[in-house]
C-alpha positions in Angstrom: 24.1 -142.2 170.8 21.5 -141.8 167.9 23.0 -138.7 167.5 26.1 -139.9 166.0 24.0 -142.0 163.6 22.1 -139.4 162.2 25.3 -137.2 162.4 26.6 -140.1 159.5 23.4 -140.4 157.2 23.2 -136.5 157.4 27.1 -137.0 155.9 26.0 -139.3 153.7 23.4 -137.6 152.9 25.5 -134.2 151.5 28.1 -136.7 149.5 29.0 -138.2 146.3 31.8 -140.3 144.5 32.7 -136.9 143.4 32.4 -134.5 146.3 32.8 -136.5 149.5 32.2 -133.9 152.0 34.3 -135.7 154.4 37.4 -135.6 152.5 38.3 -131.6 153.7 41.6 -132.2 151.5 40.3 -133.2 148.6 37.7 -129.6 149.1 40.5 -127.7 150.0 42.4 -128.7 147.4 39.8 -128.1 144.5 41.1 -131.1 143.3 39.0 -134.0 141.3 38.2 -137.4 143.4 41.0 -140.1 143.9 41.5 -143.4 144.5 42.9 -142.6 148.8 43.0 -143.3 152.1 40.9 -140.7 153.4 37.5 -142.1 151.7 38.7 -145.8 152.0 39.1 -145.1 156.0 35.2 -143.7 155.9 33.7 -146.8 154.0 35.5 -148.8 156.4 33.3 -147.1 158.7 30.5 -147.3 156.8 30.9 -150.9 155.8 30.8 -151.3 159.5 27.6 -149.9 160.5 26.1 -151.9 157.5 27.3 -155.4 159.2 26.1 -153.9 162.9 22.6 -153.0 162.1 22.2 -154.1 158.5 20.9 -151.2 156.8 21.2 -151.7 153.4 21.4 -147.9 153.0 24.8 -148.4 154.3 25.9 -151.4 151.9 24.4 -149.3 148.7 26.1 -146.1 149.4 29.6 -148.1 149.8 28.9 -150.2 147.0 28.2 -147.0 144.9 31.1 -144.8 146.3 33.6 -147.6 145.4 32.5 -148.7 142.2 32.4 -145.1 141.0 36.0 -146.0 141.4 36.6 -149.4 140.3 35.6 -150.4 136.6 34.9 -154.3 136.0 38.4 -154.9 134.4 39.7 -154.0 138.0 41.5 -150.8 137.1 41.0 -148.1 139.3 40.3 -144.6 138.3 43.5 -142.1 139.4 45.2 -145.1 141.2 49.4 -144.9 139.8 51.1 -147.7 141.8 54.1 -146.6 140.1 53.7 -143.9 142.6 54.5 -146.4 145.3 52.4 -144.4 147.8 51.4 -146.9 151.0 49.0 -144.5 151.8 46.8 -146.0 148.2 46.7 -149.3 149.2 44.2 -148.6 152.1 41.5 -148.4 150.7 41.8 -151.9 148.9 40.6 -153.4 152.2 37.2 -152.2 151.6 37.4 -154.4 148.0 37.0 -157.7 150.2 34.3 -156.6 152.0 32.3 -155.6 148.9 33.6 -158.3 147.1 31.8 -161.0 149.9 28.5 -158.5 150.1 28.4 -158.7 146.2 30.0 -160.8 144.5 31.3 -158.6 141.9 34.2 -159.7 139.8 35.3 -156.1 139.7 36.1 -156.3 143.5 38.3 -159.6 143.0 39.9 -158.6 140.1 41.4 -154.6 141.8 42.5 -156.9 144.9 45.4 -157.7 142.4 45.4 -154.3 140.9 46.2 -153.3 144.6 48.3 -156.0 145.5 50.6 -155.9 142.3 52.1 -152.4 144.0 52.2 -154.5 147.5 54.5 -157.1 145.3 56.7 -153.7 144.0 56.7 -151.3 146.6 60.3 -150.4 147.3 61.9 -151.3 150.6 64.6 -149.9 153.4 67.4 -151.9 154.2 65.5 -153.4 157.1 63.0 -154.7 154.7 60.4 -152.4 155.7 57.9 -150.6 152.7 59.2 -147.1 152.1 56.5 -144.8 152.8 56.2 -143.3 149.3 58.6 -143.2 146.4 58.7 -139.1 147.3 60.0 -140.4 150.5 62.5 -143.2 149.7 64.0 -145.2 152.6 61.7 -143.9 155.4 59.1 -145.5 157.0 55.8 -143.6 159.0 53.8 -145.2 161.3 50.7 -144.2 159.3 52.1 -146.9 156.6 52.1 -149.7 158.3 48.4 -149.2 159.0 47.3 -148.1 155.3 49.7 -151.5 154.0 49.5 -154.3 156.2 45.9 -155.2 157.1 45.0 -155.5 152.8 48.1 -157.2 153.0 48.0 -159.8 155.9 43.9 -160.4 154.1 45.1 -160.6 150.9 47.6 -163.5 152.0 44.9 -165.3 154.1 42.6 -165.7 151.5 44.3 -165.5 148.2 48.5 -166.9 148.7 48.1 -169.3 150.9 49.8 -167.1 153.7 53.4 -167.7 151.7 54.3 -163.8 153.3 53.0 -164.2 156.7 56.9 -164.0 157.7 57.3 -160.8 155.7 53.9 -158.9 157.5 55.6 -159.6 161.1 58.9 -158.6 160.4 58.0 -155.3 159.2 56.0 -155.2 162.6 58.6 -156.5 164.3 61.4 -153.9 162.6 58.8 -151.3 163.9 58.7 -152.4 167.3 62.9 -152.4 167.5 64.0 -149.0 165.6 61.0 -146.8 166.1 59.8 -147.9 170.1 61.0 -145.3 172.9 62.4 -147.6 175.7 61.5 -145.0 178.1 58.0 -144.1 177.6 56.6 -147.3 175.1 55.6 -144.9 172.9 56.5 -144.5 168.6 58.1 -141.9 167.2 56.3 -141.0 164.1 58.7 -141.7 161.5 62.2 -143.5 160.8 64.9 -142.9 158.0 66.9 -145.9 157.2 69.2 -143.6 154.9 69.8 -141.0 157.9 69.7 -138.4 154.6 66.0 -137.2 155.6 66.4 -133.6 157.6 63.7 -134.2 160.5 65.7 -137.4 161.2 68.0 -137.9 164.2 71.4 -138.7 162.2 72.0 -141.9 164.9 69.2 -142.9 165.1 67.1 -142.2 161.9 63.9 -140.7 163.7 61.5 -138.2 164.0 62.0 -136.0 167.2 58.0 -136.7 168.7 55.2 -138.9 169.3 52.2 -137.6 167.5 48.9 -139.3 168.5 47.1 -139.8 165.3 50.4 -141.6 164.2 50.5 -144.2 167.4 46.9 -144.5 166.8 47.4 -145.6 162.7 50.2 -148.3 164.2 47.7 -150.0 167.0 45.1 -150.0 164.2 47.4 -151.4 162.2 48.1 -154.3 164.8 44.8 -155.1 165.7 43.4 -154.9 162.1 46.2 -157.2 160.5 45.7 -159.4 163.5 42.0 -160.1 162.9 42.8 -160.9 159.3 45.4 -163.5 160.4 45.0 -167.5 161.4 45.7 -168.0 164.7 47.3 -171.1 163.9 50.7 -169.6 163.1 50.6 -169.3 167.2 54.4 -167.9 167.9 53.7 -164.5 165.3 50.0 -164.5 166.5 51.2 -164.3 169.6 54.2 -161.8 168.9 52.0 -159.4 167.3 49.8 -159.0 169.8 51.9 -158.9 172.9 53.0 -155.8 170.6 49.4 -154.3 170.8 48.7 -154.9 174.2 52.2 -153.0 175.5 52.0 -150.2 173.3 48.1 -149.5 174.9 49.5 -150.1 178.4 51.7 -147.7 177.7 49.3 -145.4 175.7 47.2 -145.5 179.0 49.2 -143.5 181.0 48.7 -140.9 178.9 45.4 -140.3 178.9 43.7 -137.4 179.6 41.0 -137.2 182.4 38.8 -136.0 179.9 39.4 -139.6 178.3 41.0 -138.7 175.5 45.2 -137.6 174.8 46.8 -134.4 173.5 47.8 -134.0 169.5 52.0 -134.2 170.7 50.9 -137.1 173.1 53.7 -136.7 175.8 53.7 -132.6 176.1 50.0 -132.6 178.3 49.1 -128.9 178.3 52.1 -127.5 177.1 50.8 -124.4 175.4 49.2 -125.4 172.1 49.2 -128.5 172.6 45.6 -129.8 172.5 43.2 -132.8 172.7 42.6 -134.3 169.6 39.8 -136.3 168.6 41.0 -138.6 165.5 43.7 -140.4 167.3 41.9 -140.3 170.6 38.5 -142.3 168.8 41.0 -144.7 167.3 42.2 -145.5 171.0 39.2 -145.7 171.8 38.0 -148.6 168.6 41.2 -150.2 169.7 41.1 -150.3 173.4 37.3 -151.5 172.9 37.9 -153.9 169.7 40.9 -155.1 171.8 38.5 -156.6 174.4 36.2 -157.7 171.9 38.8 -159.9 170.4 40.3 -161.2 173.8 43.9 -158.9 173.7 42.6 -156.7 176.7 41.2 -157.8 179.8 37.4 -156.5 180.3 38.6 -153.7 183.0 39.9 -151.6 180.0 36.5 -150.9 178.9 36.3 -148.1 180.8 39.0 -146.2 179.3 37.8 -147.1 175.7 34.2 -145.6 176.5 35.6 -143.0 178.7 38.0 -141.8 175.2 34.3 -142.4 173.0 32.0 -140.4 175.4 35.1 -137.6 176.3 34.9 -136.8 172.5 31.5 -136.8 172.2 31.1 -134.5 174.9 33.8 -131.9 174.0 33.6 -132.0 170.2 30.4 -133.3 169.1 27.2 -131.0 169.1 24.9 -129.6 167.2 24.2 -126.4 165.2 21.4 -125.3 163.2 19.8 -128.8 163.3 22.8 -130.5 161.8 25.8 -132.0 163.4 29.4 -131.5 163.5 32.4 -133.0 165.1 35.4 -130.8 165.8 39.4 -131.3 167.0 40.7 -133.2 163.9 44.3 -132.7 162.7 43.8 -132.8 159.1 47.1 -133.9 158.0 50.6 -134.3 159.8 53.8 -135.7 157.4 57.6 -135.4 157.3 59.5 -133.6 155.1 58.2 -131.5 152.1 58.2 -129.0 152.7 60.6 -128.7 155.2 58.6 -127.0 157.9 57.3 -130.4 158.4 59.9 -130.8 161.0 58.4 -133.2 163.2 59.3 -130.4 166.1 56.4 -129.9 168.5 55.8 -126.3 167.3 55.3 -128.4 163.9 52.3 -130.4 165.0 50.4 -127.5 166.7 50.8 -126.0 163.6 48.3 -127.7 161.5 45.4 -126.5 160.6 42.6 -128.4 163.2 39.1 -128.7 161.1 35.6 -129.9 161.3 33.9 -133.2 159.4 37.1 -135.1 158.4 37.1 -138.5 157.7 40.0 -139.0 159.4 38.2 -138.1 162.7 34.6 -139.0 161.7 35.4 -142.5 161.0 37.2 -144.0 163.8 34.7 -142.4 166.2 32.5 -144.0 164.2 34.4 -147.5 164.3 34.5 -146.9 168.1 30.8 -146.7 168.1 30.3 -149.8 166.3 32.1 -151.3 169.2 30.0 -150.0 171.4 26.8 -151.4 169.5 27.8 -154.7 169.4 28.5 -155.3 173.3 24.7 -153.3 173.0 24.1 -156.3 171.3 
């Protein structure tokens, strides 16, 4: 797969702090760089490749990229916490990494810039963090992954694990409102208020399971379990029980081409179609899963069967330089109010080329892959 790394230093290669060429939002948009999840999910990936092969191309482009960002007080260029957007407090988990590589005060000191809107960010009744302040009382499953790894790190290393309790109950207030007892599988979002109009007025959820959201929640498990001690053995365990039932379940679902459709449940209902950002974070999970003892070894080949079925239908080359196809760029709830969460909804968005949110967990998955190489 040499082609996938010279598909990421010819990405690296066309970007700057300014103009990621990843970050097909940010382009579209004609808007200036942030401080957001899209970039902080592709130095993730980046920060990855550095630690597999130990390129120190890899480490100096990060370290570049988020310092652009960062200023040695530990303010962060465009970051308003007061925004309470979950989505901003992904990238923070890149700020430990760097922070280990470098030894950087600036690192250390935006942990806490990040953390102080963890400390604030407004809750539903459950106790859950509300997905944004634009979108009070409702929680996505895309949240849980952009919040709770940073915090579940930030507690291990920095506050003595004093809200290890508060991490697994959010999970675990996941697992009871938003799980489908039928199928196993997560509706996207969930309205504690009931006041939202995509919501189910009994229930408080979204009407479908859309992959790329399921896919954000197992990351989310395994992630925040690797940054946990084990030693707190009953939530260890809880948690990832939790992981390993919501990829049986996700396994049924798959595709023989190895990977799952965008509305995960509808197959080849028409316009529904196989998606590649969700279906490469399966496939980091399912393989990081084994890797970290959660799966037995037999799953590998559905992990590498999801990795090479992408590869194979949306990877390829043109004109000497590469491009991968079949991302979603971006799926929400609520404004404006097309965003239904109906099926017809999730078809509807606009499928792209080169985003980060497809290029980095294939990319993530492909790390796993190197290191059983290994």
């Amino acid at each position: 797969m040499e082609m996938l790394k010279k598909y990421l230093e010819e990405l690296i290669d066309k970007s700057t702090p300014e103009r990621p060429i990843w970050n097909i939002e940010k382009i579209r948009s004609g808007e200036k760089p942030t401080w957001n999840y899209i970039d902080g999910c592709m130095i993730k990936a980046i920060l990855e490749m550095y630690a597999i092969t130990g390129e120190k191309k890899y480490l100096s482009f990060a370290d570049a990229f988020i310092s652009y960002h960062v200023q040695e007080d530990g303010t962060i260029n465009a970051y308003h916490p007061e925004e309470y957007n979950i989505d901003n407090i992904n990238a923070g988990k890149v700020l430990f990494e760097l922070y280990d590589l470098t030894g950087k005060e600036r690192y250390r000191k935006a942990i806490d810039t990040v953390y102080e809107q963890v400390k604030h960010q407004p809750r539903t009744s459950e106790g859950n963090f509300w997905h944004k302040k634009i979108y009070p009382n409702q929680v996505w499953l895309d949240g849980l992954y952009m919040g709770q790894p940073f915090y579940m790190e930030y507690e291990t290393k920095f506050n003595d694990k004093k809200n290890y309790a508060d991490i697994c109950r959010q999970f675990a207030n996941v697992e009871k409102l938003m799980k489908d007892p039928v199928t196993g599988l997560y509706y996207h979002g969930y309205d504690s208020s009931r006041q939202a109009k995509w919501c189910n007025k009994e229930t408080g959820l979204s009407k479908n399971f859309w992959l790329r959201a399921i896919g954000w929640y197992v990351m989310a498990l395994i992630d925040t379990l690797e940054k946990m001690d084990k030693s707190y053995e009953a939530e260890y365990s809880h948690l990832m029980s939790n992981f390993k039932e919501v990829m049986k379940a996700m396994l049924k679902f798959q595709d023989e081409s190895g990977m799952w459709y965008q509305v995960i449940d509808q197959g080849t209902r028409e316009g529904n179609y196989l998606e590649t950002s969700g279906s490469a974070i399966m496939a980091y999970a399912i393989l990081k899963g084994i890797r970290m003892g959660f799966l037995p070894e037999d799953y590998r080949c559905y992990g590498e069967k999801a990795f090479y079925g992408i590869c194979d239908k949306y990877l390829y080359e043109k004109e000497g330089e590469m491009n991968l196809g079949g991302i979603c760029l971006v799926a929400g709830l609520g404004v404006p109010d097309s965003r239904d969460g109906t099926f017809e909804y999730y078809i509807s968005e606009p499928i792209v080329e080169n985003e980060a949110k497809g290029v980095a967990p294939l990319l993530l998955a492909y790390t796993e892959i190197l290191r059983t190489q290994k």
